[in-house]
C-alpha positions as CSV (number, residue, x, y, z in Angstrom):
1,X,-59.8,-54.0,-41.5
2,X,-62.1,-56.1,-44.1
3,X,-61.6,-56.8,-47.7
4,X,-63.8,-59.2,-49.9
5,X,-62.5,-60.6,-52.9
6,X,-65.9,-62.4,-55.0
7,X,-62.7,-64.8,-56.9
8,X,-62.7,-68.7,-56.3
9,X,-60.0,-70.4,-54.9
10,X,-56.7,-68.8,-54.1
11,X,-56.8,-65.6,-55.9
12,X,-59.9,-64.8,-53.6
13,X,-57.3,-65.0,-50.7
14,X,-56.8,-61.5,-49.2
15,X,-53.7,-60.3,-47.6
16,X,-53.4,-57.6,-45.2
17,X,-50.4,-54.9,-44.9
18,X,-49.1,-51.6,-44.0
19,X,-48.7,-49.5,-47.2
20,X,-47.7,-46.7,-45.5
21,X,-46.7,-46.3,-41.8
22,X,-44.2,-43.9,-39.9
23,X,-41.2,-45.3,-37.9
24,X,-43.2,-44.5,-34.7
25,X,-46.6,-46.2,-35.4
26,X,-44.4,-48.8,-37.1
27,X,-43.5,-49.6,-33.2
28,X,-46.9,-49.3,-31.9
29,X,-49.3,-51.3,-34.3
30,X,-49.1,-54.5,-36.0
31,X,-50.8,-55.8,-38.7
32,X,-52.4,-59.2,-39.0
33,X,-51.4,-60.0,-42.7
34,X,-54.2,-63.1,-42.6
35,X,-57.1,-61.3,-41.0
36,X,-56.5,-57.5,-41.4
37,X,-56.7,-56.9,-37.4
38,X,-54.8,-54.3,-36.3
39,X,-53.2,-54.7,-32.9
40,X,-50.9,-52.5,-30.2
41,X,-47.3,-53.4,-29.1
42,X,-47.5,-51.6,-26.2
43,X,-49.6,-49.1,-24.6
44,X,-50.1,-46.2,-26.1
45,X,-48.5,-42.9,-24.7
46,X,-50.7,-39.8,-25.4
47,X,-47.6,-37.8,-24.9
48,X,-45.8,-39.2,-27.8
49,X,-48.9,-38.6,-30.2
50,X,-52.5,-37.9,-29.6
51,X,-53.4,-39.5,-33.4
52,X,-51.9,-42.1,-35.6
53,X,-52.8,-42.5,-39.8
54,X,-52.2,-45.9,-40.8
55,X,-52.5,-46.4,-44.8
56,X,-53.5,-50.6,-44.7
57,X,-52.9,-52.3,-48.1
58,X,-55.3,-55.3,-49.0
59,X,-54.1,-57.5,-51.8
60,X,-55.6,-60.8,-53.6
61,X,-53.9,-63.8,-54.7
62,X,-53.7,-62.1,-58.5
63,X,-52.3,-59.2,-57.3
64,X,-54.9,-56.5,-57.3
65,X,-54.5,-54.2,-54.3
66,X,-56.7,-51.3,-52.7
67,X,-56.1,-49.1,-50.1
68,X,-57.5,-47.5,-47.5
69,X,-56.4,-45.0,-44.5
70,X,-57.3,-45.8,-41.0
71,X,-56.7,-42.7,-38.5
């Protein structure tokens, strides 16, 4: 995931997490909390879950956030 911030210096500095995860993907994806990129632990097994929904949190420096879902 991407997320500009148009402030100078540090509170232009976006950090990357999960807002909202379950247990399962929890074990399955990680998050990147410089560069947003979302990554597998393992493989995935299409017989524990055909879909995931990942709710990614990007935050600035001065603490404003936004979300966003990733599916």
């Amino acid at each position: 995931v991407t997320a500009t911030d148009a402030d100078d210096g540090v509170n232009g500095n976006v950090k990357y997490s999960f807002q909202t995860v379950s247990v399962k993907a929890s074990n399955i994806f990680h998050m990147d909390p410089e560069t947003g990129a979302i990554t597998l632990l393992r493989s995935l097994d299409f017989e524990e879950g055909d879909s995931y929904e990942l709710e990614v949190q990007a935050r600035d420096a001065g603490e404003l956030s936004d979300t966003a879902n990733v599916a």
